[in-house]
DOKOLNU-758966 format. One line per 10 residues: number of its first residue (from 1); for each residue x, y, z of N, C-alpha, C, CB. Coordinates in Angstrom, 1 decimal. Glycine has a CB too. Layout:
NUM	X,Y,Z,X,Y,Z,X,Y,Z,X,Y,Z | ...;
This chain:
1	15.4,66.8,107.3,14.7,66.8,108.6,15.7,66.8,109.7,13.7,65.7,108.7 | 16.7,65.9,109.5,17.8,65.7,110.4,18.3,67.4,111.0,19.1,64.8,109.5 | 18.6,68.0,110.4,18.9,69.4,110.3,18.3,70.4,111.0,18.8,69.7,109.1 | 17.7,70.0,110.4,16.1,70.9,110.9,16.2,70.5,112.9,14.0,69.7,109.9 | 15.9,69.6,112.9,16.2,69.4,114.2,17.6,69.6,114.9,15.9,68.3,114.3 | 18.3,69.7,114.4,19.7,69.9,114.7,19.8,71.4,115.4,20.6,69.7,113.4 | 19.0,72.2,114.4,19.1,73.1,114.8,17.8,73.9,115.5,19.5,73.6,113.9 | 16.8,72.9,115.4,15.8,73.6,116.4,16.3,73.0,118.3,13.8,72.9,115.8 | 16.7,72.1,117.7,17.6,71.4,119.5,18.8,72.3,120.0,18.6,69.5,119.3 | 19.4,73.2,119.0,20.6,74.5,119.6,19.7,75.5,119.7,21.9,75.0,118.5;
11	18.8,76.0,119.3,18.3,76.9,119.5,17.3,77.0,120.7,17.8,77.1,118.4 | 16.5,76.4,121.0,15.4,76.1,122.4,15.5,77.2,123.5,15.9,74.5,123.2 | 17.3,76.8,123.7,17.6,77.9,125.0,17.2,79.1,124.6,19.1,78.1,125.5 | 17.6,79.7,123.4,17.3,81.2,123.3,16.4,81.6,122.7,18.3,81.9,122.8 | 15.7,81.0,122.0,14.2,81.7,121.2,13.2,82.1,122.3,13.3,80.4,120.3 | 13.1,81.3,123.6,12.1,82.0,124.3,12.2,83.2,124.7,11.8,81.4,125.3 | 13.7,83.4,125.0,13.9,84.7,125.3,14.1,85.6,124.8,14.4,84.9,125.8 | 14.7,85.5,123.2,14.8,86.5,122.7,14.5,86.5,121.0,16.1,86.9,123.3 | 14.4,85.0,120.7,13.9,85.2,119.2,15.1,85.2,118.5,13.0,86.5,118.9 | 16.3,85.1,118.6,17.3,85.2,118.3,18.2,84.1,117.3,17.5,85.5,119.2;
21	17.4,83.8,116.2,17.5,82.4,115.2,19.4,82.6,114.6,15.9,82.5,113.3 | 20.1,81.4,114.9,21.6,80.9,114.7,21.5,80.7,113.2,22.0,79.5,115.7 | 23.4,81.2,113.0,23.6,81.6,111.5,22.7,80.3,111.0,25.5,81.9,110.9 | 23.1,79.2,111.3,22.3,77.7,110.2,21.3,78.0,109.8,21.9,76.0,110.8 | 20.1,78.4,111.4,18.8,78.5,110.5,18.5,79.9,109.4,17.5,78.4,111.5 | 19.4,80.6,109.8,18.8,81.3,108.6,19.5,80.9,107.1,18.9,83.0,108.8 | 20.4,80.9,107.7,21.0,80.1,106.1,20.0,78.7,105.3,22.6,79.2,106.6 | 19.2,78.4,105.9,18.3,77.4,105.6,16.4,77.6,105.6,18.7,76.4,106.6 | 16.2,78.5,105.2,15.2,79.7,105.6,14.0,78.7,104.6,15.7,81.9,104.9 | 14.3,78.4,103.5,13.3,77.5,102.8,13.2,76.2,103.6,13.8,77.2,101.4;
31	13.9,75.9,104.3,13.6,74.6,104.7,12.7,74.2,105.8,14.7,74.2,105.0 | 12.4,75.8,106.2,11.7,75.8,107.4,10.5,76.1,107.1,12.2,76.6,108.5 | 10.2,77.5,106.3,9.3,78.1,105.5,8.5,76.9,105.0,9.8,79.0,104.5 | 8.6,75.5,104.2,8.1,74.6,103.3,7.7,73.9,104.4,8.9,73.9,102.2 | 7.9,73.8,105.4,7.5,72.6,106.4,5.6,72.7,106.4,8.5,73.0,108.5 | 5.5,71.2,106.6,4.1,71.3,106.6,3.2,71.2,108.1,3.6,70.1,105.6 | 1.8,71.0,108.0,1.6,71.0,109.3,1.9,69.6,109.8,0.1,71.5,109.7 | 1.7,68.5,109.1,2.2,67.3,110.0,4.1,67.4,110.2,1.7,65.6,109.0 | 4.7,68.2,109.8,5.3,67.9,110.2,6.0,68.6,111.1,5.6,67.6,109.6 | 5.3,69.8,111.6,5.6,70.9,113.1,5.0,70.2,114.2,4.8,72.7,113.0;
41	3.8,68.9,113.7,2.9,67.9,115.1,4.3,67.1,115.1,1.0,66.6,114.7 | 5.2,66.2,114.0,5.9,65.1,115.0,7.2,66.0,115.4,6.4,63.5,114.1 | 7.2,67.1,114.9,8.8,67.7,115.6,8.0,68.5,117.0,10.0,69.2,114.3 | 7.2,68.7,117.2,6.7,69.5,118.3,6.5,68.2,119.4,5.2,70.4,117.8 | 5.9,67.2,119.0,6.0,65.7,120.2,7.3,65.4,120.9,5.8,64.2,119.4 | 8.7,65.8,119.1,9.8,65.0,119.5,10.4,66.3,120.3,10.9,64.2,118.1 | 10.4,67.6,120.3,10.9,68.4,121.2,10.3,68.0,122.6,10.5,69.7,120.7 | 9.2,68.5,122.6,8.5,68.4,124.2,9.2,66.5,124.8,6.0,68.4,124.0 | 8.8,65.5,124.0,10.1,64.5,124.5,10.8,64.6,124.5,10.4,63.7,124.4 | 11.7,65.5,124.2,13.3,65.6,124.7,13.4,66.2,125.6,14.3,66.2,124.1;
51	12.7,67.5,125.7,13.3,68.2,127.1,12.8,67.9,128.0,13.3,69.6,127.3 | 11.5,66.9,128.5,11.2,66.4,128.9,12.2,65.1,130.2,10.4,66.4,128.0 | 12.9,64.8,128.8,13.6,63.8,129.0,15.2,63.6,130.1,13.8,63.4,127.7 | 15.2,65.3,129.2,16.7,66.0,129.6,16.5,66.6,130.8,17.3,67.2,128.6 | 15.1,67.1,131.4,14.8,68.0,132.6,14.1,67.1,133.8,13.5,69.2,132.2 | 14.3,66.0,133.2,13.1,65.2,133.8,13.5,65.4,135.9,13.2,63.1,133.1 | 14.9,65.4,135.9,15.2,65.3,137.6,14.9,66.7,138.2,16.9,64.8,137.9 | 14.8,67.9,137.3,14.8,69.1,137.6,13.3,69.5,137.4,15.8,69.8,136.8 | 12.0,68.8,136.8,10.9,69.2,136.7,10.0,69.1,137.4,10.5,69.0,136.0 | 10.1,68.6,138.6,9.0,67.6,139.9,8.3,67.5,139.1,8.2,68.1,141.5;
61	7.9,66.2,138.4,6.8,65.6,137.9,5.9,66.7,136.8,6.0,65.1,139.4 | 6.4,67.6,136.6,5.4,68.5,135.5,6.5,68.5,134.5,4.8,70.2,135.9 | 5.8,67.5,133.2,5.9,66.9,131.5,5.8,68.6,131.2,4.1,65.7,130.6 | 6.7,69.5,130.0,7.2,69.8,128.9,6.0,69.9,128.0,8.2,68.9,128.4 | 6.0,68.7,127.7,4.6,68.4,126.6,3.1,68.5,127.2,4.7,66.7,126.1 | 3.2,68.4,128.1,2.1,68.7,128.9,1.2,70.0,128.8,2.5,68.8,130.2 | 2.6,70.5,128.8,1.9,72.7,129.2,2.6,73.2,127.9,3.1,73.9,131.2 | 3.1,73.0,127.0,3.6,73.2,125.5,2.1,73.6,125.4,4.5,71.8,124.4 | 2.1,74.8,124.6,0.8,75.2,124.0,0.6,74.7,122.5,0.8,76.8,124.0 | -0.1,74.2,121.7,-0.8,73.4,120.6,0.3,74.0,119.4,-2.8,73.7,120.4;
71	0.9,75.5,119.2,1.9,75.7,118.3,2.6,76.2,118.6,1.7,76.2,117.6 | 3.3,75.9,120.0,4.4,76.3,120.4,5.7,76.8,119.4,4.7,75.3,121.3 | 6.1,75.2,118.7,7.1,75.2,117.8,6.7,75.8,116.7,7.6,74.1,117.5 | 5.7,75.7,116.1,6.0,76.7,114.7,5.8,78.3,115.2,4.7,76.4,113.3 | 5.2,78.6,116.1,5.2,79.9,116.4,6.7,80.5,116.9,4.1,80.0,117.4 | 7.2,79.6,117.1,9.2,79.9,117.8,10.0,79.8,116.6,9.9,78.6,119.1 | 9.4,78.6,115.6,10.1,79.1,114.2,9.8,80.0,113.6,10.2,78.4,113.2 | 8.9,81.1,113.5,8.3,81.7,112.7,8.9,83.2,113.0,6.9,81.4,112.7 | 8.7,83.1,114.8,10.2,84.1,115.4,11.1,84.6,114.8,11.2,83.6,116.2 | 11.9,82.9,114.2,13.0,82.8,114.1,13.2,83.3,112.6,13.4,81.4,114.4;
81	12.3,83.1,112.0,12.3,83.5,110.5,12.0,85.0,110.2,11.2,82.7,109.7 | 11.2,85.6,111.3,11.4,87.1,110.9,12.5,87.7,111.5,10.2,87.9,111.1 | 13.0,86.8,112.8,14.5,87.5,113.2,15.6,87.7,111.8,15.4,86.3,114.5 | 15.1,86.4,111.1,16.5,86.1,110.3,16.2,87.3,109.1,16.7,84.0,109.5 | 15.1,87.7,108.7,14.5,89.1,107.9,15.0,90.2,108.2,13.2,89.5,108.1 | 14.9,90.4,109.4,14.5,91.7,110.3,16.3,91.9,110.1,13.4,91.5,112.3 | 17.3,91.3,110.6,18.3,91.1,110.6,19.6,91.2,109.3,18.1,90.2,111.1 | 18.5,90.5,108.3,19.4,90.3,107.1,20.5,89.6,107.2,19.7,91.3,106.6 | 19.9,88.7,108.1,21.0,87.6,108.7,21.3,86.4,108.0,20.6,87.0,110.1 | 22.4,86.0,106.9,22.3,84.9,105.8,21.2,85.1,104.8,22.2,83.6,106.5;
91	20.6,85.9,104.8,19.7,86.2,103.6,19.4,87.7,103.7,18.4,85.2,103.7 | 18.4,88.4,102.8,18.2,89.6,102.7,17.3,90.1,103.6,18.0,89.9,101.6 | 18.0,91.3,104.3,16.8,92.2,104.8,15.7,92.3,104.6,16.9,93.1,104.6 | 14.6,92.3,105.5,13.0,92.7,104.4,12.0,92.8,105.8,12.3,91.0,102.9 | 12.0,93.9,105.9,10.9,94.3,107.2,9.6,93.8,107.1,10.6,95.9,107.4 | 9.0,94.0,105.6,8.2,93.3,105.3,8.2,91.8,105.6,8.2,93.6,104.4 | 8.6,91.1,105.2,8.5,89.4,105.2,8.7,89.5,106.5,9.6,88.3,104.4 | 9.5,89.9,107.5,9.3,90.0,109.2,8.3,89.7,109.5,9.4,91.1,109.9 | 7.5,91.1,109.2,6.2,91.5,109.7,5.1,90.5,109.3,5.9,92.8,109.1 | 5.2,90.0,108.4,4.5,88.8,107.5,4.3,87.8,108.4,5.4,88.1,106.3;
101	5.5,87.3,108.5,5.4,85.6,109.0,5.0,86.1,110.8,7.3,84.5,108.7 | 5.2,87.4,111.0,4.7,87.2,112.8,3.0,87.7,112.7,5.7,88.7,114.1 | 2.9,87.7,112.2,1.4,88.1,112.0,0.4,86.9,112.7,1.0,88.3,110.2 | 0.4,85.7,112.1,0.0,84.9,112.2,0.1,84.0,113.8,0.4,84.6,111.1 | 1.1,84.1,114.4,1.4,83.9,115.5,0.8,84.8,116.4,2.6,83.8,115.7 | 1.3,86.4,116.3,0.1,87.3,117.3,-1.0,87.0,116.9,0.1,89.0,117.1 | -1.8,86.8,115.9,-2.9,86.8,115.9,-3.2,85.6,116.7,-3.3,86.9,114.7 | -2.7,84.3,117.3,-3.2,83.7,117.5,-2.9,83.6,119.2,-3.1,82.7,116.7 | -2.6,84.8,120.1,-2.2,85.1,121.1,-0.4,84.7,121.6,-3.2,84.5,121.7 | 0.6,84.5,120.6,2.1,84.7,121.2,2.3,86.0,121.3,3.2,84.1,120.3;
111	2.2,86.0,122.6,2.7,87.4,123.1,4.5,87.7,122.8,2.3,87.3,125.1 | 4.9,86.6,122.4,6.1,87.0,121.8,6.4,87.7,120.7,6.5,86.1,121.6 | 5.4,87.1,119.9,5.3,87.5,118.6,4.6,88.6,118.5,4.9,86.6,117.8 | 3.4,89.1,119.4,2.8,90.2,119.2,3.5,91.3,119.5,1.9,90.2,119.8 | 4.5,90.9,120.7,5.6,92.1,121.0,6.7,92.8,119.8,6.7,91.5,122.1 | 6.9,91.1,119.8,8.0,91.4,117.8,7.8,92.1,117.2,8.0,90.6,116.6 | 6.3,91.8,116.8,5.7,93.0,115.5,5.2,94.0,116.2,4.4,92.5,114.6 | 5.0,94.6,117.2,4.3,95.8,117.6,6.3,96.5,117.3,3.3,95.7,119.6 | 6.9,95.8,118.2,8.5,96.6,117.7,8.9,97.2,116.6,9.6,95.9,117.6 | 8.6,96.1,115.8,8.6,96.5,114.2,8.3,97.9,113.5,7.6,95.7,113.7;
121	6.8,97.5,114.0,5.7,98.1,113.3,6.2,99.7,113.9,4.0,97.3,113.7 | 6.5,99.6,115.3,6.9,101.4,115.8,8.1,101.9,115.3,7.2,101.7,117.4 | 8.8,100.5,115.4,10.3,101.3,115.2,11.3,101.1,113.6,11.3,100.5,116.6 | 10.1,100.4,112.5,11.1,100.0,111.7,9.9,100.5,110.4,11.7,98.3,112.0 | 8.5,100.4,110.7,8.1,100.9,109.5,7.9,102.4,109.3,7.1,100.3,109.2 | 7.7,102.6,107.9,7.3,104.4,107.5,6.0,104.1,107.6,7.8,105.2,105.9 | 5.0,103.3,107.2,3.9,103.2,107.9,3.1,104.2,108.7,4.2,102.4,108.7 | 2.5,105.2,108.7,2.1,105.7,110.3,0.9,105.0,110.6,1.7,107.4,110.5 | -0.1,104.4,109.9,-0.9,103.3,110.7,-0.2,102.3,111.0,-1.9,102.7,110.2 | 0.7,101.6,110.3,1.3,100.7,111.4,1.9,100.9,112.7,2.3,100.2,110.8;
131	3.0,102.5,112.3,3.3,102.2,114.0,2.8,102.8,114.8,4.5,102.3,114.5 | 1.0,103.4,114.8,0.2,103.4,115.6,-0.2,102.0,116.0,-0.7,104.1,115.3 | -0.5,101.2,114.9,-0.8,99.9,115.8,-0.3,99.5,116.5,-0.9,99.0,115.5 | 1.4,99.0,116.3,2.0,99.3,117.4,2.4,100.2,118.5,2.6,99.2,117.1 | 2.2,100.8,118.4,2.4,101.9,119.8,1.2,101.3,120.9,1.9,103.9,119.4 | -0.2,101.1,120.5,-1.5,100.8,120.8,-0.8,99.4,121.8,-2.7,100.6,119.2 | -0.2,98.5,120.8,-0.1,97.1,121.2,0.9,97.1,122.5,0.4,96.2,119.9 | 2.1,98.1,122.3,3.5,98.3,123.3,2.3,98.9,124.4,5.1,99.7,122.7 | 1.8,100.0,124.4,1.1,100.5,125.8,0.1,99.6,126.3,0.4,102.0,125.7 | -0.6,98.4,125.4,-2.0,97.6,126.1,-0.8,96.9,127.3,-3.1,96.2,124.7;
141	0.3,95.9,126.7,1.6,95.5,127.3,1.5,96.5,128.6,3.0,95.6,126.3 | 2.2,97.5,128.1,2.6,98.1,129.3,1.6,98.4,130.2,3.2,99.1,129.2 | 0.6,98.5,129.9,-0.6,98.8,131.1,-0.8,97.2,131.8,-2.3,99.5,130.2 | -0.8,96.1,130.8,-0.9,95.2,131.4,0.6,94.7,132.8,-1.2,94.2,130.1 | 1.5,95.4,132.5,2.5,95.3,133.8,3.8,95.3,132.9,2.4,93.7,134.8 | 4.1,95.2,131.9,5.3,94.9,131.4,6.6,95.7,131.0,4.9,94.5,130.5 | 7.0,95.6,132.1,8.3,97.1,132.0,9.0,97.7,130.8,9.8,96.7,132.8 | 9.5,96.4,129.9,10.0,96.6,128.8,9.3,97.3,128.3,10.3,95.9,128.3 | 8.1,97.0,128.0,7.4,97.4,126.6,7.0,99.2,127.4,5.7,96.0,126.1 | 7.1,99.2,128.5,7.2,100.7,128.7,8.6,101.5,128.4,6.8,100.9,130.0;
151	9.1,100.8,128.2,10.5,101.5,128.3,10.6,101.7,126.6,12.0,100.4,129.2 | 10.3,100.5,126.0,10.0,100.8,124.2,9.0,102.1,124.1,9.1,99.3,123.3 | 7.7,102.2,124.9,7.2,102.9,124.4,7.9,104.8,124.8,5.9,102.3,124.6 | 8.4,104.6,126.3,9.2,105.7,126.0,10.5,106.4,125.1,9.4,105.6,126.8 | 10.7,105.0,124.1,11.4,105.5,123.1,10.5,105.9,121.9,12.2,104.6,122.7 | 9.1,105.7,121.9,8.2,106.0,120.9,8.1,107.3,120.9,7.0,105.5,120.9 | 7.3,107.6,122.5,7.6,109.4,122.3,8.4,109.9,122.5,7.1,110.1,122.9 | 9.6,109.5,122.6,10.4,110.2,122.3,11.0,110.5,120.9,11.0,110.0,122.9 | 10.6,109.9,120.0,10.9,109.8,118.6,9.8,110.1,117.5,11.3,108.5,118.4 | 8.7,110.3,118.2,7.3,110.3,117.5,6.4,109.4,116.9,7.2,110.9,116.8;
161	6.9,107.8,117.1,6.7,107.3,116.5,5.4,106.6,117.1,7.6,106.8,116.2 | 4.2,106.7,116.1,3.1,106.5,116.1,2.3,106.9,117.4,3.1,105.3,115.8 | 3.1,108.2,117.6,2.3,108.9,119.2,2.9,110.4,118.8,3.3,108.0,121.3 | 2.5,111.1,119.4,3.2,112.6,119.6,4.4,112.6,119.9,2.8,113.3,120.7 | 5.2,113.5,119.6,6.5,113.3,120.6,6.2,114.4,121.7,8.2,113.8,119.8 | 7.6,113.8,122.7,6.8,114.1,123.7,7.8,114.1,125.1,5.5,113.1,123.7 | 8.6,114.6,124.8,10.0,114.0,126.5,9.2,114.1,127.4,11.7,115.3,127.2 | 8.6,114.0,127.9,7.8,114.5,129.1,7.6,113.5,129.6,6.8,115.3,128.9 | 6.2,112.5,128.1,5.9,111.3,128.5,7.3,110.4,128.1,4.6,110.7,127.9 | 8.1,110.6,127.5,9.1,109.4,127.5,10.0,109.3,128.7,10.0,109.7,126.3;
171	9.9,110.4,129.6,10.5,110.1,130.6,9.7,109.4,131.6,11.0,111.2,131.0 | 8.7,109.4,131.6,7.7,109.1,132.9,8.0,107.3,132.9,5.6,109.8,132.4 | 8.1,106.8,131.2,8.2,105.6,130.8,9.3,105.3,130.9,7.8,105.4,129.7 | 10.4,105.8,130.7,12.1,105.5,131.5,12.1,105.4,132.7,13.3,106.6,131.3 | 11.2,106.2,133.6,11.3,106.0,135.0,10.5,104.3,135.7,10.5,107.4,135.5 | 9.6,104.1,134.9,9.1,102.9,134.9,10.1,101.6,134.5,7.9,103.0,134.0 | 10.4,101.7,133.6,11.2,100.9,133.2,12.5,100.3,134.1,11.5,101.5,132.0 | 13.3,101.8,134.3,14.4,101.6,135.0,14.1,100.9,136.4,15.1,102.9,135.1 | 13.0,101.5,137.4,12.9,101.5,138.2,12.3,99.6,138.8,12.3,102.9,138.3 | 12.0,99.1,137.2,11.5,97.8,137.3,12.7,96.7,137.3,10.4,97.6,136.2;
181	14.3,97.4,136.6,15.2,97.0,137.0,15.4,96.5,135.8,15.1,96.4,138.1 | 14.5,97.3,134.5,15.4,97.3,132.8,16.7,98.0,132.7,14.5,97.9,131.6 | 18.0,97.1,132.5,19.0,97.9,132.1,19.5,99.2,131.5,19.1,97.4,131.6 | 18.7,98.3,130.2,19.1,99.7,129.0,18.4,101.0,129.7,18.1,99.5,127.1 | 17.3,101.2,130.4,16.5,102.0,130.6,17.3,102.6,131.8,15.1,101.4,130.7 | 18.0,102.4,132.8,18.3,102.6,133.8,20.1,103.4,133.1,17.9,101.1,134.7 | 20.7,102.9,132.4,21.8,103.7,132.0,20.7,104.8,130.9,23.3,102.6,131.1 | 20.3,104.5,130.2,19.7,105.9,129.1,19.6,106.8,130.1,17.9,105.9,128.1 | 18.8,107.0,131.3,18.6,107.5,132.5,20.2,108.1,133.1,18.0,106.3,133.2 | 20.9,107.5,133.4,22.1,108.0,133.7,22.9,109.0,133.4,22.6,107.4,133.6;
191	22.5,108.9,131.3,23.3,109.3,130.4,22.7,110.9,130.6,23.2,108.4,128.8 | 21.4,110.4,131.0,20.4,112.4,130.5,21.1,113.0,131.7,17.8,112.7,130.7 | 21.0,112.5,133.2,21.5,113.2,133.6,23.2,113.9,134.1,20.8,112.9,134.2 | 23.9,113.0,133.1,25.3,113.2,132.7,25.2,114.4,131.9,25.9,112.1,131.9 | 24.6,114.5,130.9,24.6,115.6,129.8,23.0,116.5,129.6,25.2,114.6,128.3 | 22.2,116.4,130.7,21.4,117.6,130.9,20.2,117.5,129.7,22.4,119.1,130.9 | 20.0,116.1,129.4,18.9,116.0,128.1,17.7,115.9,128.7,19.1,114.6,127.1 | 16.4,115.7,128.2,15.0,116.0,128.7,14.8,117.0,129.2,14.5,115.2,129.4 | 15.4,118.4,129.3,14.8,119.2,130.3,15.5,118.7,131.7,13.1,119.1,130.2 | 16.2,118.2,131.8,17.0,117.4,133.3,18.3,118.1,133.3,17.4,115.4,133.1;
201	18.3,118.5,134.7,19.7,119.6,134.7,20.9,118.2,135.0,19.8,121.2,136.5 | 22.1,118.9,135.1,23.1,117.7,134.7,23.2,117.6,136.5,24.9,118.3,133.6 | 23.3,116.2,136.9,23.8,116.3,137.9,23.7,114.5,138.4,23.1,117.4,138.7 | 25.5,114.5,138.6,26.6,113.1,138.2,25.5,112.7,139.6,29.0,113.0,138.3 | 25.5,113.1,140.9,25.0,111.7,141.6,24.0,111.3,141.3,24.9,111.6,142.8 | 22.6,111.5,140.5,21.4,111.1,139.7,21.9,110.5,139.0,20.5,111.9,139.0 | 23.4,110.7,137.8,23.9,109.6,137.0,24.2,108.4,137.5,24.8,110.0,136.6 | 25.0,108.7,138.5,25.6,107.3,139.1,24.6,106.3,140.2,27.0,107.8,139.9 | 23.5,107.0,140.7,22.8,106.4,140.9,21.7,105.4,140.0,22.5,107.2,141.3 | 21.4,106.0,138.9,20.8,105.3,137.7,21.7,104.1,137.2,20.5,106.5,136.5;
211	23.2,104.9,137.2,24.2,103.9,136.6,24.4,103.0,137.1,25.2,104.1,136.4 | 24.5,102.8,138.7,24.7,101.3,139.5,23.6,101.1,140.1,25.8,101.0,140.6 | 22.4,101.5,140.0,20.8,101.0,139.9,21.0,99.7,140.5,20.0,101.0,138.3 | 20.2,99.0,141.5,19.6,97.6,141.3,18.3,96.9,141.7,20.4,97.0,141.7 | 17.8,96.0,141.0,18.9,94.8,140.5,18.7,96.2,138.8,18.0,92.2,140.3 | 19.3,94.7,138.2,19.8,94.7,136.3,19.4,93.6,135.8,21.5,94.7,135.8 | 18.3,93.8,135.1,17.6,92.8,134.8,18.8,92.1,133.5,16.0,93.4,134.4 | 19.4,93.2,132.3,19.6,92.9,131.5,21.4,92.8,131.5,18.6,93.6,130.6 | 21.9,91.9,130.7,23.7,92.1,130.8,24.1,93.0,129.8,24.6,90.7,130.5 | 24.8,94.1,130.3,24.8,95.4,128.9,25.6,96.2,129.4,23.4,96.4,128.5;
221	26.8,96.8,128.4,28.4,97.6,128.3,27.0,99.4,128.2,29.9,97.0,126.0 | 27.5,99.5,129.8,27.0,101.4,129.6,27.3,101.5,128.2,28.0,102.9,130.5 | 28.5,101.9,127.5,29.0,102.7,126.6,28.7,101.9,125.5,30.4,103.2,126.8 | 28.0,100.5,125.3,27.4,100.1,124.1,26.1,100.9,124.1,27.2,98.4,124.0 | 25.4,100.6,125.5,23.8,101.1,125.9,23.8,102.1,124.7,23.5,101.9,127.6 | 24.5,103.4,125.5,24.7,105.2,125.0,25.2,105.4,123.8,25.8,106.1,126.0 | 26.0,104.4,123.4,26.3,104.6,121.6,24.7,104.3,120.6,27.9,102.9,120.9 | 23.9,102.7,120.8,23.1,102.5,120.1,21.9,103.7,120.6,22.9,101.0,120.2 | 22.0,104.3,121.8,20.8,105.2,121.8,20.9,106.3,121.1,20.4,105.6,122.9 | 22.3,106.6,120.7,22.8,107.8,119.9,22.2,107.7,118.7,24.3,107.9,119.8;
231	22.5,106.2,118.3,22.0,105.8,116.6,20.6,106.1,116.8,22.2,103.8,116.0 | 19.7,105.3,117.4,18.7,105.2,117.4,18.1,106.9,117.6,18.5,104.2,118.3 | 18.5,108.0,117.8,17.9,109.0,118.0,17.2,109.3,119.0,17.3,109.2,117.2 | 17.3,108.8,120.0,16.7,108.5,121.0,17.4,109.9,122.0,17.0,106.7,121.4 | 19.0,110.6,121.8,19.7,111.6,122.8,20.0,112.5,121.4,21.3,110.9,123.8 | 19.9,113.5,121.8,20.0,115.0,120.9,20.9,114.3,119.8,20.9,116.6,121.8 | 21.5,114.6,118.5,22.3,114.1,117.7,23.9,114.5,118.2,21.8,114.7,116.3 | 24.6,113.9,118.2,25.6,114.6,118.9,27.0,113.5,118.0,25.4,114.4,121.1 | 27.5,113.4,117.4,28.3,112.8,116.4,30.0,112.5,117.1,28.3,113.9,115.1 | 30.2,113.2,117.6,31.3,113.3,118.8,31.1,112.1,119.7,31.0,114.8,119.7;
241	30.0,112.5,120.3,29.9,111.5,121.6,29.3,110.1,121.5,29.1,112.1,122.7 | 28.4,110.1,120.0,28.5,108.6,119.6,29.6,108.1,119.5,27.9,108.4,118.5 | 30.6,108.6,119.2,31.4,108.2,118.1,32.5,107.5,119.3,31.9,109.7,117.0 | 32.5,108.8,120.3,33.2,108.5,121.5,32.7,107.0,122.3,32.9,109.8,122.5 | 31.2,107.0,122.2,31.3,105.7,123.4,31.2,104.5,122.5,29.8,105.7,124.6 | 31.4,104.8,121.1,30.9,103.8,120.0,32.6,102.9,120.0,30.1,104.8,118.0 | 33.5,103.9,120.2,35.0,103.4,120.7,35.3,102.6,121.8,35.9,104.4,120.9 | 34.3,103.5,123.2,34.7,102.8,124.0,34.2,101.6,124.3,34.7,103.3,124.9 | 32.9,101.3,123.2,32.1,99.7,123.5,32.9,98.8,123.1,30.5,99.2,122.7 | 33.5,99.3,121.5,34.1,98.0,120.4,35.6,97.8,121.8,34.7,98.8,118.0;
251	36.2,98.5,122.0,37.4,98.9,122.6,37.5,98.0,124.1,37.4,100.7,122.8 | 36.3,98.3,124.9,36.0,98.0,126.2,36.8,96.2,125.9,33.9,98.3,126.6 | 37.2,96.2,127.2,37.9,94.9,127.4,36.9,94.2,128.4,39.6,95.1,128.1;
């Protein structure tokens, strides 16, 4: 149990934002998985009293534990456990078991987790009802305001996944995205009109405009951005110029 906490107390900062479970816990993936429900109620008290405790001069008078929703913590371990899947991080790959253990959380409204798996489900299963469900779930998001999840779903049509393909609408969804001051979305943008992709003639001041865009919501190496969009299929196949900015990310000082 000691452990367990050890590592749900390093983790706190980054799960909300990104789900992003540290080498220990996955290395310890049963330990979390077997936990019962009494014992996600006394680690969920002893969390919300700590940061409570730790924030207390920075919170005016509004308790942690207060506004903590009833499964906060197991729904942020459960994150954590299909990150450590999805990743094949200290244990084995398995899209499946991902998809598994977030189920249960979206279903019970973590919009975290519903985002997770809608990702999944577009971008990682063969599925085509799955990643229609997802696609369905990324556009309810994005209609509801959410830049990102437009900017995902302009990678959907552009890839076909669980929608038409479609540059047309994938651009309309990069323009949303970028323009809301998503990173990645705002260099992909840059890159088309560097090299004349979507039907977009080439032309550098539209690049460099997209390129120093602001604000930037997200912290991101252009030339990592333009390599993983290369992988991802997301820019014509071009093997050269992955290859090129895939040097200049690892390389970049």
């Amino acid at each position: 149990m000691r452990l367990f906490l050890g590592i749900v107390l390093a983790a706190l900062p980054v799960l909300s934002a990104a789900q992003i479970a540290p080498d220990g816990f996955c290395e310890n993936l049963a330990t979390f998985e077997d936990l019962t429900p009494a014992d996600y109620a006394s680690l969920q008290q002893w969390s919300g009293d700590y940061i409570d405790t730790l924030f207390a001069s920075r919170s005016r008078g509004v308790q942690f534990s207060d506004v903590m929703p009833e499964d906060w913590l197991r729904n942020q371990v459960a994150k954590s456990i299909a990150d450590c899947y999805l990743r094949g991080r200290r244990t084995e790959q398995n899209t499946n078991k991902a998809m598994a253990v977030l189920e249960g959380p979206a279903s019970s409204g973590d919009s975290g987790a519903a985002h997770m798996l809608a990702s999944i489900q577009v971008f990682r299963s063969d599925d085509p009802e799955l990643q229609r469900e997802g696609f369905l779930t990324l556009k309810q998001e994005a209609d509801d305001g959410s830049a990102y999840s437009a900017g995902k779903l302009g990678w959907a049509y552009a890839l076909g996944r669980g929608t038409e393909k479609s540059e047309k609408r994938a651009l309309e969804q990069y323009f949303i995205a970028a323009k809301a001051g998503m990173t990645y979305w705002q260099f992909l943008l840059a890159h088309v009109y560097e090299q004349g992709y979507y039907g977009q003639p080439v032309d550098p001041e539209r690049a460099d405009y997209w390129r120093t865009y602001e604000p930037k919501i997200h912290i991101a190496k252009y030339e990592c951005v333009i390599a993983q969009d290369y992988e991802r299929g997301i820019f014509p196949a071009n093997e050269q110029l992955q290859e090129q900015y895939m040097d200049a990310c690892v390389n970049q000082e």
